[in-house]
C-alpha positions as CSV (number, residue, x, y, z in Angstrom):
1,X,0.0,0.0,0.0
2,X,0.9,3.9,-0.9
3,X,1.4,6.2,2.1
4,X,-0.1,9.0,0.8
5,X,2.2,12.0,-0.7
6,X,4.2,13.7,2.5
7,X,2.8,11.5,5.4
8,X,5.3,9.4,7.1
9,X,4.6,5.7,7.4
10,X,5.2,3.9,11.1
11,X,5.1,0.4,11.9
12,X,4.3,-0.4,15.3
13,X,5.9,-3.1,17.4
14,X,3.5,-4.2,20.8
15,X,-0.2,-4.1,21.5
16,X,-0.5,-3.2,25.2
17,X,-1.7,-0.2,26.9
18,X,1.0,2.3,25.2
19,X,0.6,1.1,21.6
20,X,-3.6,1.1,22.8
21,X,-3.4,5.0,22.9
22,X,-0.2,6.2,20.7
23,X,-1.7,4.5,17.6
24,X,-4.6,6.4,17.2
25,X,-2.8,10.0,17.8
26,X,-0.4,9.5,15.7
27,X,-2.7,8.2,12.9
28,X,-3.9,11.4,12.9
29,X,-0.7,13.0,11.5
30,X,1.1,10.0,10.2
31,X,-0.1,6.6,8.3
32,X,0.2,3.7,10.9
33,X,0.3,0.6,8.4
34,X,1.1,-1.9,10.9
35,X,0.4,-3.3,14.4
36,X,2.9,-6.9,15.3
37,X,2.2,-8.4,18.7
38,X,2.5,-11.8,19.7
39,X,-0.9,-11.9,20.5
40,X,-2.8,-11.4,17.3
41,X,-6.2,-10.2,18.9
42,X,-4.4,-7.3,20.3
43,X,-2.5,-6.4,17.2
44,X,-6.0,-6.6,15.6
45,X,-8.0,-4.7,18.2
46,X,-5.7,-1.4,17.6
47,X,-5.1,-2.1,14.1
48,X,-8.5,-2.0,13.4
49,X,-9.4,1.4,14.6
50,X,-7.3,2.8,11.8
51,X,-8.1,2.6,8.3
52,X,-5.5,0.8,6.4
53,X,-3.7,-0.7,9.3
54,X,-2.9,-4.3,9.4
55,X,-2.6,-6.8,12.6
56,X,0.8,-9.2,12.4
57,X,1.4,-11.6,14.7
58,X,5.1,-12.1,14.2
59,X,8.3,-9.7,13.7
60,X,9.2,-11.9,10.1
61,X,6.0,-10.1,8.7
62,X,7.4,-6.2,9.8
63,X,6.9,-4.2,6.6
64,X,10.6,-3.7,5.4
65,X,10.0,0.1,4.1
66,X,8.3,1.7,6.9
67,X,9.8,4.9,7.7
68,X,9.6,4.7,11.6
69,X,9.2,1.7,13.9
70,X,8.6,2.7,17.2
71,X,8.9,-0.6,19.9
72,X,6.1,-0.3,22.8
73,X,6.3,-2.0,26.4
């Protein structure tokens, strides 16, 4: 998928209570494409809050050309 012209694309790495509340901000000024957590529910109950994010359940699906990853606790 496309990150629209100028927006930064961020992948990001957990699903707890950080990723929870950080995703959603800062899909309001960036494109958040991904959500990985070893726990797929949790990757899919943030990623799909945000239109065109996507749940992963392991770190050998991280989208290679993201331009930020950030790593939650």
């Amino acid at each position: 998928m496309a990150a629209e012209a100028g927006r930064i694309t961020i992948s990001i790495i957990g699903a707890g209570n950080v990723a929870t509340h950080l995703a959603p901000a800062l899909a309001q000024v960036a494109e958040v494409r991904q959500v990985v957590s070893r726990h797929i529910e949790s990757a899919d109950a943030i990623a799909s809050k945000i239109d065109g994010c996507t749940p992963e359940a392991s770190l050998s699906g991280l989208l290679p050309d993201s331009h930020l990853y950030i790593i939650t606790a």
